[in-house]
C-alpha positions in Angstrom: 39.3 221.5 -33.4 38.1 222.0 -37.3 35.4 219.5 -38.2 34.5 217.7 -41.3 31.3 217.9 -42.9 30.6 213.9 -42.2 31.7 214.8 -38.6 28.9 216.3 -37.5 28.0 213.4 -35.1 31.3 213.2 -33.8 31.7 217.0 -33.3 28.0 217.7 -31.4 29.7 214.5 -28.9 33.0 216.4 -28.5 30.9 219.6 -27.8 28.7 218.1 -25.4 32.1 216.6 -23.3 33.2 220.9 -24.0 30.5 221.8 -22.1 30.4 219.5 -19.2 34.3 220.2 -18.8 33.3 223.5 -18.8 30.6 223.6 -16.0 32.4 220.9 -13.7 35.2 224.3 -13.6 32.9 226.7 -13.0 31.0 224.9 -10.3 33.1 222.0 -8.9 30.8 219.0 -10.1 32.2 215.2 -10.6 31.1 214.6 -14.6 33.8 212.5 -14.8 32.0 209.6 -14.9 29.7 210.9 -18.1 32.6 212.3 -19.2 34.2 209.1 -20.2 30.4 207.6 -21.5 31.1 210.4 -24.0 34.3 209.5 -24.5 33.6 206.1 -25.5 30.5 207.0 -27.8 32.6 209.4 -29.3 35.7 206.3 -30.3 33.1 204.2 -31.2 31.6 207.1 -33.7 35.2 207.6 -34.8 35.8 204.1 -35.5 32.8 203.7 -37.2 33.1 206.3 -39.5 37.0 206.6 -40.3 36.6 202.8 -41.0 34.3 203.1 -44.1 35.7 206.4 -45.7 34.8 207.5 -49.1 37.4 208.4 -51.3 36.3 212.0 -51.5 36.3 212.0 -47.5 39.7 210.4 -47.4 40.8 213.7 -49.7 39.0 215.9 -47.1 40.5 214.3 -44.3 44.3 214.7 -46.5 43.4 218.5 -46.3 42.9 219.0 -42.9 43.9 222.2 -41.5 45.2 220.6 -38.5 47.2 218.0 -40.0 51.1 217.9 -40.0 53.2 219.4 -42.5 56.3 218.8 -43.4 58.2 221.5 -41.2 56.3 219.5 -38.0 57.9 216.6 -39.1 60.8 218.0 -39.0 60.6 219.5 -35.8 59.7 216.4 -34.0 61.9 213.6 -36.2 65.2 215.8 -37.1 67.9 216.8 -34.5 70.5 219.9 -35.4 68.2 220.6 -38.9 70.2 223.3 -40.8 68.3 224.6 -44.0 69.8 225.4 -46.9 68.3 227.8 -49.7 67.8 229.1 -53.4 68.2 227.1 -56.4 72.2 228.9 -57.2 69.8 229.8 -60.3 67.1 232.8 -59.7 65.5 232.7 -56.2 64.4 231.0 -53.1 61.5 229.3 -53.2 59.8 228.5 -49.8 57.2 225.8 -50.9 60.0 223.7 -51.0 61.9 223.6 -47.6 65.4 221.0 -46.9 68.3 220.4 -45.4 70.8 218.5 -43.3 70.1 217.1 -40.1 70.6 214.0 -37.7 67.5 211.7 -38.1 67.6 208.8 -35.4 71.4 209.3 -35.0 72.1 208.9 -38.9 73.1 212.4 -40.9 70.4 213.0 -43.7 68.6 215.4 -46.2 65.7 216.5 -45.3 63.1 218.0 -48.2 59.4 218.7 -48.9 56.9 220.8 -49.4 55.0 222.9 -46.9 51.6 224.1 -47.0 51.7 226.5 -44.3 49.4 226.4 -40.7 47.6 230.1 -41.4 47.0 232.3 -43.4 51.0 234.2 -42.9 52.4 231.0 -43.3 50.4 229.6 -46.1 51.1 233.0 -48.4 54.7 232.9 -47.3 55.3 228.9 -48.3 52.5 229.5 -51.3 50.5 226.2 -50.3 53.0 224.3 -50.3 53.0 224.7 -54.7 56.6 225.6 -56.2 57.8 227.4 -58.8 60.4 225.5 -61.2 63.5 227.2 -58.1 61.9 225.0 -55.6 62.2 222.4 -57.8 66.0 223.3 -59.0 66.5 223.6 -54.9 65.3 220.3 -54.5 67.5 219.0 -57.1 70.6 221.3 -55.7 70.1 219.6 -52.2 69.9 215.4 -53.9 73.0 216.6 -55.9 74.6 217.4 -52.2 73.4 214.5 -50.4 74.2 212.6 -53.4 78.0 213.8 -52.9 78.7 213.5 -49.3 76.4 210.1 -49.3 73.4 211.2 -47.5 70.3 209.6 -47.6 67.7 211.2 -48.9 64.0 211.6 -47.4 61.1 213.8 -48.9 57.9 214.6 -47.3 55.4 215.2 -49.5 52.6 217.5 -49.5 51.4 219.3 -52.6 48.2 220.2 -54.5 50.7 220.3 -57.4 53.3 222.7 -58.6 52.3 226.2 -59.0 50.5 226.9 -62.5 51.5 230.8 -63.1 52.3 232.3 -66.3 55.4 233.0 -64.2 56.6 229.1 -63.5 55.9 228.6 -67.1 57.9 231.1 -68.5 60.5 230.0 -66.1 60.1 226.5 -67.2 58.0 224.6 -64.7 57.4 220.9 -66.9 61.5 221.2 -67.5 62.3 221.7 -63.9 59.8 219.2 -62.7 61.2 216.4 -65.3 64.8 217.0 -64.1 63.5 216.7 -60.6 62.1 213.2 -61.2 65.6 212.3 -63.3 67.7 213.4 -60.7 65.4 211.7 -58.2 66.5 208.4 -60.6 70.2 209.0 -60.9 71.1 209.2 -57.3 73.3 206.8 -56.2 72.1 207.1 -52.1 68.6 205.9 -50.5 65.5 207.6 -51.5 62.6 207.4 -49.0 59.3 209.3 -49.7 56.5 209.9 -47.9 53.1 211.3 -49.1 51.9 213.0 -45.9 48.8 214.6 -46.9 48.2 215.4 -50.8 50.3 214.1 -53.6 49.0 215.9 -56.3 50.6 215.8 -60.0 54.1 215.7 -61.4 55.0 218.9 -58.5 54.5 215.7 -56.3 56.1 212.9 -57.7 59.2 215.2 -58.9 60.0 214.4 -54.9 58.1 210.8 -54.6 60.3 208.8 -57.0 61.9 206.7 -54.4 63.4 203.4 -53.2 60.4 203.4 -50.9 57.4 205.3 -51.3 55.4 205.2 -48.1 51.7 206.8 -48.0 49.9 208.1 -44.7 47.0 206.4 -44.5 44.4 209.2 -45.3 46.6 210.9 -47.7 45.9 211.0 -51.2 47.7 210.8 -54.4 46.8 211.1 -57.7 47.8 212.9 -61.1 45.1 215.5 -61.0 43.2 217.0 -58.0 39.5 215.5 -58.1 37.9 219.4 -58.6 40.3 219.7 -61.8 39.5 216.4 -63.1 36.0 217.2 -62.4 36.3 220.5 -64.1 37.9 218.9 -67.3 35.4 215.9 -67.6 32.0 217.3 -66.6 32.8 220.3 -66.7 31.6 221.0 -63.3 33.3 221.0 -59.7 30.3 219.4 -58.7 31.4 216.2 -60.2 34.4 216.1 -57.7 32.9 213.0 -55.4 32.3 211.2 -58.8 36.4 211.9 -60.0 37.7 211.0 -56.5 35.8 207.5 -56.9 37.5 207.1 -60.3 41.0 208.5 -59.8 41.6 205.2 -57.4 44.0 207.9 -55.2 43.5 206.6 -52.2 46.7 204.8 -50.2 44.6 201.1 -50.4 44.1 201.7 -54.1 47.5 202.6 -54.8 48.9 199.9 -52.6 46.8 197.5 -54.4 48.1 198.8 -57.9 51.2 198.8 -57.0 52.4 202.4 -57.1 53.0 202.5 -53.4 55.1 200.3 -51.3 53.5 200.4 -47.8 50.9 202.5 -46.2 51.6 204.4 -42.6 48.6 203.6 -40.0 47.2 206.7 -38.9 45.6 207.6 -35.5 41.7 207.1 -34.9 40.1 209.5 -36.5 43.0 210.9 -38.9 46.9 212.5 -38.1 45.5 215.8 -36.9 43.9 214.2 -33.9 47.0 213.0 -32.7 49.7 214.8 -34.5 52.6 213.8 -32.3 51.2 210.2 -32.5 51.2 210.1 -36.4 54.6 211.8 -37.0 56.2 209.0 -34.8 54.6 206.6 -36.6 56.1 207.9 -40.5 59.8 208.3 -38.4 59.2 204.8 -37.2 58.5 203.8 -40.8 61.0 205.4 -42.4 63.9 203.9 -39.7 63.0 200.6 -40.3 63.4 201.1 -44.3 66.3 202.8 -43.9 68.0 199.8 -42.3 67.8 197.9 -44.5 68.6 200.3 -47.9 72.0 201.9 -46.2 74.2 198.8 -46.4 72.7 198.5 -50.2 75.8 199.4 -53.0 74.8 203.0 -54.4 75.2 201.9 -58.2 72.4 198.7 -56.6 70.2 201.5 -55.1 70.0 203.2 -58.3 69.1 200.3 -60.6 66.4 199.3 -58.6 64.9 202.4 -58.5 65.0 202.9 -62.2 64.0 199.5 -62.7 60.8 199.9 -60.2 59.4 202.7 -62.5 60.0 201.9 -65.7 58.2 198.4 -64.8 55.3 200.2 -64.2 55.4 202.2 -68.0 56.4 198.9 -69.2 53.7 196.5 -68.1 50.9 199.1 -66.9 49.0 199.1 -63.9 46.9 196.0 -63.4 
């Protein structure tokens, strides 16, 4: 398991419990009973710590190598998932994955962004940032479940949308924008989930829902803290400082009103129990569902609009 810096404590526990593991193989001693004093000490530690998280931590813990991404969320909460590709415009973009699929016996579109596991992977879906065709996609596939009256769930995990000479020339601030409008135009439910970073207009060009749900150490916010940091200070250093004041945490956003509920994760953060926390968002996301699919689409649609505009109108409190 990858550690965190403030998990030193925590970590010199689990490799002390390695260790014993580890000798009672090799030479056929009971530890079981330390073992589970270990154990204990080491809940107790997690609790402890994952109970009073900074905001800086709680963006450390979002970015988590072993956390969940979108294409394990599909995998466990999507039966029969067929993707679907390319933006009918200039190319395929593989930050953004989505298709159809059966989700707890209802036919749905699936889409998101995906960071990638390794290093392969993480070239391959380019950290999960798109170019302006993953955002067309994106729009493509709302367009198609807008059509055949699928509901609509996005998973989202993004730094922010790529910021090449190459999206711009290609029109990344247009594509995002027509994202976020079709996002507002659709007349079928829209459920989003920020799973691990929500970072910028590449994340709310998927996160402009009838429900937006946030894991509860994710993070969303309108500028990473390093480039705030960078702007303000000019200095990465200052990051801690930005995170503090970007109020991007899932209780802060709750709070202002941005989010509409936030997705318990399990002790000591989703990548600890990845099966666990996955369950946990498709449970979520069910129970919402429920209640938006007997909703009129032209009712769906107002609401939505009417949610975001309140908050331009009146601010955040």
């Amino acid at each position: 398991m990858n550690f965190l810096d403030f998990e030193k404590p925590i970590a010199e526990l689990e490799g002390k419990i390695a260790d014993l593991r580890h000798l009672s193989d090799e030479d056929g001693i009971n530890i079981a009973d330390e073992v589970a004093r270990l154990q204990a000490k080491v809940e107790k530690q997690l609790k402890a710590t994952y109970a009073k998280l900074s905001p800086w931590q709680k963006t450390q813990v979002a970015r988590h190598p072993d956390r969940p991404h979108c294409l394990d969320y599909i995998a466990q909460l999507v039966e029969d998932f067929q993707p679907l590709a390319g933006d009918r415009t200039y190319a395929e973009d593989e930050a953004i994955v989505g298709g159809v699929g059966r989700f707890r016996g209802r036919s749905v579109m699936v889409i998101g962004q995906e960071k990638g596991h390794d290093t392969e992977t993480r070239v391959k879906h380019n950290f999960g940032m798109a170019m302006p065709d993953g955002y067309r996609k994106a729009r493509r596939l709302m367009r198609l479940a807008d059509k055949f009256r699928l509901p609509v769930i996005t998973l989202v995990d993004t730094a922010g949308a790529y910021p090449g000479v190459a999206a711009e020339e290609r029109g990344q601030a247009e594509a995002i924008a027509r994202a976020i409008e079709t996002c507002l135009d659709i007349r079928v439910p829209l459920i989003s989930c920020i799973i691990g970073e929500g970072g910028s207009g590449g994340a709310i060009a998927l996160a402009t829902g009838n429900v937006v749900l946030m894991l509860e150490h994710s993070i969303y916010s309108v500028i990473s803290p390093e480039g705030c940091a960078g702007i303000l200070w000019r200095s990465g250093e200052q990051a801690q400082a930005a995170a503090e004041a970007l109020k991007l945490t899932a209780q802060d956003l709750l709070r202002l009103g941005v989010i509409d509920e936030i997705v318990a994760e399990p002790l000591g953060g989703a990548h600890r129990a990845r099966k666990n926390a996955i369950e946990a968002v498709g449970d979520t996301i069910d129970r919402h569902l429920s209640g938006l699919i007997t909703t009129e689409g032209g009712v769906l649609r107002a609401k939505r609009r009417d949610k975001f505009l309140e908050m331009g109108r009146h601010g955040l409190e």
